[in-house]
N, C-alpha and C positions, 0 to 999 in steps of 0.2 A: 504494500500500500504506500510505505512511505517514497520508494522509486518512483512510482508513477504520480505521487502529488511533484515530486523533485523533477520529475521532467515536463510535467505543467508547467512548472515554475520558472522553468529554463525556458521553454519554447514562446511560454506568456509574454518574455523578455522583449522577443522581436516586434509583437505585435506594438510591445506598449514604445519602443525606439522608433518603429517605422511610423504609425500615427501620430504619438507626439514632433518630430522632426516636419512631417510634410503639415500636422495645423498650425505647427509655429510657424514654419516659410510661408507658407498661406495665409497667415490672419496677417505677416508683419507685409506683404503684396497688400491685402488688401486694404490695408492702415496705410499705406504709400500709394496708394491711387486716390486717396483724398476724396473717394464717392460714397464712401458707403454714408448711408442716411437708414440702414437696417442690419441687422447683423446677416449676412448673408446662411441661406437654410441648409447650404450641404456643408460648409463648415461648422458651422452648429451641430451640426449629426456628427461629426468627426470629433466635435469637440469632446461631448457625449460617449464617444464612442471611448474616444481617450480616457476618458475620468474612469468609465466601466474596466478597462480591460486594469487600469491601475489600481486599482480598489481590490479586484480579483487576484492580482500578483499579491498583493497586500493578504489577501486572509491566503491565499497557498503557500503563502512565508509564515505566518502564526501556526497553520498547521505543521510545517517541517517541523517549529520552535517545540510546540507541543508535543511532535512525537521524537525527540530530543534530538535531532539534526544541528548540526553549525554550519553557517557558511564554510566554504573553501577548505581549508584543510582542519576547521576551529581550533586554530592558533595564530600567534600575533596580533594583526590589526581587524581580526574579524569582525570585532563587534562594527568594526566601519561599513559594513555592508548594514546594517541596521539602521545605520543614522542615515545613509544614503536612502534605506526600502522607506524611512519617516520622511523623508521630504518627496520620495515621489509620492506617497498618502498622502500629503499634503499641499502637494501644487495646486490644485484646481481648488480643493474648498477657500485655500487662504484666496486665492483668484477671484473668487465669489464673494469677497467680503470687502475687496479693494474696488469691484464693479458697480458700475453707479445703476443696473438693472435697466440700460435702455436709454436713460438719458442725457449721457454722451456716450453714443453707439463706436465714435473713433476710438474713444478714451478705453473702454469695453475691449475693443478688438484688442488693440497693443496692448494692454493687460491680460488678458488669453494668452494671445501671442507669446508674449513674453513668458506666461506660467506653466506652456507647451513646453517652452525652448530648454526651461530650470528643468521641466519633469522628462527632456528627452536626458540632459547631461547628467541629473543625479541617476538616473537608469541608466548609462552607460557606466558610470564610476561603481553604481551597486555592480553590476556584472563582473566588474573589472577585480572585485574583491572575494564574488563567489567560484564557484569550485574552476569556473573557466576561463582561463587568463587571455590576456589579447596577447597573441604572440609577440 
């Protein structure tokens, strides 16, 4: 059981690197075409889509923790993969707390944008300290 939550958790990885990376490029386009007067609807679903698949990394990491897994080899700097898996949990809500809900829709997007771009890097740096190293 606890292999195949662990390779959830691994493969979860890509999805949350490859949609955070392309709605961060995409909101900070669309924050630099100076149009938007709405949040535009298919980035919004990507956004969504994004907060969901990191949320989901997020309890398939509480369950390795609970059934006594460590990152990477659990030793040295491991517990850094922890503090890294708390700030992708937290990119989008704190995101949501900085957004004005619609009433400056530019201000909105670079704020997205921006909390995309934290939750593609601190998801790279998480990876980088669990069991699979960037060569």
């Amino acid at each position: 059981m606890a292999n195949f939550i662990a390779q959830l958790h691994y493969f979860n990885l890509f999805l949350i690197l490859a949609a955070s990376l392309v709605a961060g490029i995409w909101g900070l386009v669309l924050f630099f075409m100076k149009k938007t007067t709405t949040i535009y609807r298919p980035w919004r679903i990507l956004l969504i889509f994004t907060a969901i698949v990191a949320l989901l990394q997020g309890v398939f990491g509480i369950l390795l923790v609970l059934l006594g897994l460590r990152p990477g080899t659990g030793t040295d700097l491991y517990y850094l993969h922890y503090v890294y898996g708390g700030i992708v949990a937290l990119a989008i809500p704190v995101a949501l707390t900085y957004a004005t809900s619609g009433k400056n829709v530019r201000r909105d997007v670079l704020i997205f944008s921006i909390a995309a771009l934290v939750l593609f890097a601190a998801g790279f740096r998480a990876w980088m300290t669990g069991p699979v190293h960037w060569p």
